[in-house]
C-alpha positions in Angstrom: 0.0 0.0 0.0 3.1 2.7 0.9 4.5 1.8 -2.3 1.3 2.2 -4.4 0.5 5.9 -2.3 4.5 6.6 -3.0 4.0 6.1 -6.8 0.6 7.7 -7.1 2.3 10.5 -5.3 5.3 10.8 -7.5 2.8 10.8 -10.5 0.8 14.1 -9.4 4.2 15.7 -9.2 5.1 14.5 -12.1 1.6 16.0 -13.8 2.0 19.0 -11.7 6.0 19.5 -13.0 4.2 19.1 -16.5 1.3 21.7 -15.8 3.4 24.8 -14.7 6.0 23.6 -17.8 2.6 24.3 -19.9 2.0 27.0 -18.8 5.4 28.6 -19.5 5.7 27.3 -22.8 2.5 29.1 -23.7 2.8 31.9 -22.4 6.7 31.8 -24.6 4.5 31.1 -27.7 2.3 33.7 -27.2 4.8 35.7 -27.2 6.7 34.6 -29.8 3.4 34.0 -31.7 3.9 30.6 -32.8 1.2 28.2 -33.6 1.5 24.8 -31.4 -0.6 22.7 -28.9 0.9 21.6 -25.8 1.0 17.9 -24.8 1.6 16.9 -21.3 2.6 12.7 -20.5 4.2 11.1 -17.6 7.1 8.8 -19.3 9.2 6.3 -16.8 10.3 8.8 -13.7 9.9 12.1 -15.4 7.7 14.6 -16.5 7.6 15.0 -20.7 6.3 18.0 -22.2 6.0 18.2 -26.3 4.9 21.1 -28.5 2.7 19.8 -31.3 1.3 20.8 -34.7 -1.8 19.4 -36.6 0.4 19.5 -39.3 3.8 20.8 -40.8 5.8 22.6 -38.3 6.1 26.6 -38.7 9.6 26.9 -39.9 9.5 29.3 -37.2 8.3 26.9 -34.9 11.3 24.4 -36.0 14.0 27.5 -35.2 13.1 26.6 -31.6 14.8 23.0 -32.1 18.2 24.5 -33.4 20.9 22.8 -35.3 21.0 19.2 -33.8 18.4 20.0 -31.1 21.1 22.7 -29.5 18.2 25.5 -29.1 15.6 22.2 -28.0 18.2 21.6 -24.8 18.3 24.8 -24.2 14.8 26.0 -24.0 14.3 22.7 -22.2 16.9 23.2 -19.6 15.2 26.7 -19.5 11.8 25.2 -19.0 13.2 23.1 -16.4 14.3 26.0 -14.3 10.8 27.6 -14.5 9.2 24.3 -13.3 12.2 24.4 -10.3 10.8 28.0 -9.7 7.3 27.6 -8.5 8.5 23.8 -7.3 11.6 24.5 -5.3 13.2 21.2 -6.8 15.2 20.3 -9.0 13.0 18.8 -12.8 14.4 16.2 -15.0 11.4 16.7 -17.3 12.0 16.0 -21.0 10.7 18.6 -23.6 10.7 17.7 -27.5 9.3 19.9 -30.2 7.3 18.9 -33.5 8.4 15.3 -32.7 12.5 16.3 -33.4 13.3 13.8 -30.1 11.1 10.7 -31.2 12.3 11.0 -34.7 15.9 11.1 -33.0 15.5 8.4 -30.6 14.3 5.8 -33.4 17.0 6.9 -35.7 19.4 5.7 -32.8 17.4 2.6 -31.8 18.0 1.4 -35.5 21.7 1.7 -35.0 21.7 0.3 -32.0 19.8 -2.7 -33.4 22.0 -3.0 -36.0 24.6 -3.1 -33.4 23.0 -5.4 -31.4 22.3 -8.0 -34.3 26.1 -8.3 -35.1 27.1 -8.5 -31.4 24.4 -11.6 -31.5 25.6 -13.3 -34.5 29.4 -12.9 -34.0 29.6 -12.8 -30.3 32.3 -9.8 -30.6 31.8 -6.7 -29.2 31.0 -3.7 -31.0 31.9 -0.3 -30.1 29.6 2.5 -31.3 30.4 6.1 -32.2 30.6 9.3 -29.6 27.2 9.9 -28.5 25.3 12.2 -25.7 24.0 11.1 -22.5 20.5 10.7 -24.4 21.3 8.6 -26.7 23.8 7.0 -24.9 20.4 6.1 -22.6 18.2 4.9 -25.8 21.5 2.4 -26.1 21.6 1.5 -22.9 17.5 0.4 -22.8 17.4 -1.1 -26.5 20.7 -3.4 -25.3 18.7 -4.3 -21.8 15.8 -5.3 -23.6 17.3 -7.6 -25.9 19.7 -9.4 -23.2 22.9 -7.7 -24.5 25.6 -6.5 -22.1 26.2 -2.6 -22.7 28.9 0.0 -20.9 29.4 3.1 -21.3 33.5 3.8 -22.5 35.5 6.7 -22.6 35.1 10.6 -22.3 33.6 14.1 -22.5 33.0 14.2 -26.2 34.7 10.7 -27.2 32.4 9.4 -24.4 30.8 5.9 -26.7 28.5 2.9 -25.7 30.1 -0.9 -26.0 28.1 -3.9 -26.6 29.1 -7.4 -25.5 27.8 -10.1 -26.1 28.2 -10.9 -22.5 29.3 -9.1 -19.4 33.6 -9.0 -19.1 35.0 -11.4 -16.2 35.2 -9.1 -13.2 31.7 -7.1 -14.2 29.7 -10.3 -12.8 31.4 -10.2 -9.8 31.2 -6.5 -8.6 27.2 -6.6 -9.6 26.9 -9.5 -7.2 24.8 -11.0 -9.9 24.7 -14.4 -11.8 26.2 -15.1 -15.3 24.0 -14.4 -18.2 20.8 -12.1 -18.6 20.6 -10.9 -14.6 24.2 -9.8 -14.9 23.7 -8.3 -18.6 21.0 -6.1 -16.6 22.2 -5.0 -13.8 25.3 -3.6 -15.3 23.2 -2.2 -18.0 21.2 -0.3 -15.0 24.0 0.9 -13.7 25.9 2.4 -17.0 22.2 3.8 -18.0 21.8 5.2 -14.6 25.2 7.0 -15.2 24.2 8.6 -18.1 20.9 9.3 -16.8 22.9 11.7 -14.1 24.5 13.3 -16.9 21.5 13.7 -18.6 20.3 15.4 -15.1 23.3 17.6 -14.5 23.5 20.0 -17.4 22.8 23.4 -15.5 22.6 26.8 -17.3 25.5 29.1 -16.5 24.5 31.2 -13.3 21.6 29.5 -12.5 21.1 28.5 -8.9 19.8 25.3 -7.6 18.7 24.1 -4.5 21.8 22.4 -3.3 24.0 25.1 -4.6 21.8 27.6 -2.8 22.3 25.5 0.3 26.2 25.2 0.1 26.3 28.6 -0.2 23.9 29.5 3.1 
């Protein structure tokens, strides 16, 4: 029963982090005066907000995703300070815009599947190219799913995701897990959680959080 009250709770935050990120994004495109409807969901642990269009995006509209989704982190990282704002927490929420992060995300799922299908049928490990913390994620999720051991490899910008067919000797052991699937798993859950935080971390220059606030008191 706790746990059931804990997760309903969770979701009405969730739906409230979503409301006030409505209301802020309207109120921008308003201002802006761009056509879009707002679309509010609750996906895993975390709010996710999307601007939508009947049809065709306003190539005004689409200036708001940037080159490579650079002005679509932004405005969402801005977003996520004006849900922290009425809040007082920190928001992981996830914004996308005219579908750009869907499109995205399957476009890396068919790598990764790709990836995943040669790791399979030659049992050798396949290292993919740099990617973000998102997609790193997508990675991480598609390689759990299908039973396939994934880690995260390198740095900053040349930071990549490995596949294997199965966990390296050494891996099994520090998960505490069994050979096979459960230890495929849990290391996947603990390389996706990594890049989840990195995911989490990006702050905008200046901007104060909560446990900043409180260091500094």
């Amino acid at each position: 029963m706790t746990e059931q009250i804990s997760t309903e709770e969770l979701h009405r935050k969730l739906d409230q982090e979503g409301d006030y990120a409505a209301d802020y994004l309207e109120e921008l495109l308003d201002i802006a005066d761009l056509d879009g409807d707002i679309e509010i969901s609750v996906e895993a642990d975390r709010a996710s907000v999307a601007i939508v269009t009947d049809g065709p995006a306003d190539r005004r509209l689409k200036r708001l995703i940037g080159k490579d989704g650079e002005a679509l982190d932004a405005l969402q990282e801005l977003t996520r300070l004006a849900v922290q704002s009425k809040t007082g927490e920190r928001s992981r929420l996830m914004l996308d815009i005219a579908g750009f992060r869907e499109d995205h995300r399957r476009k890396i799922q068919a790598i990764a599947q790709d990836a995943i299908d040669d790791v399979k049928a030659t049992g050798e490990a396949v290292a993919l190219d740099p990617m973000n913390p998102f997609e790193r994620k997508v990675v991480h999720d598609l390689a759990a799913a299908a039973g396939i051991f994934s880690d995260s490899s390198g740095a900053g910008q040349e930071r990549h995701v490995v596949l294997m067919a199965q966990a390296p000797e050494g891996a099994e052991e520090e998960a505490g897990v069994v050979a096979g699937v459960e230890a495929a798993e849990a290391s996947h859950a603990e390389a996706a959680e990594a890049d989840a935080a990195e995911v989490d971390a990006v702050e905008v220059p200046g901007a104060e959080t909560p446990e900043s606030a409180a260091s500094a008191r």
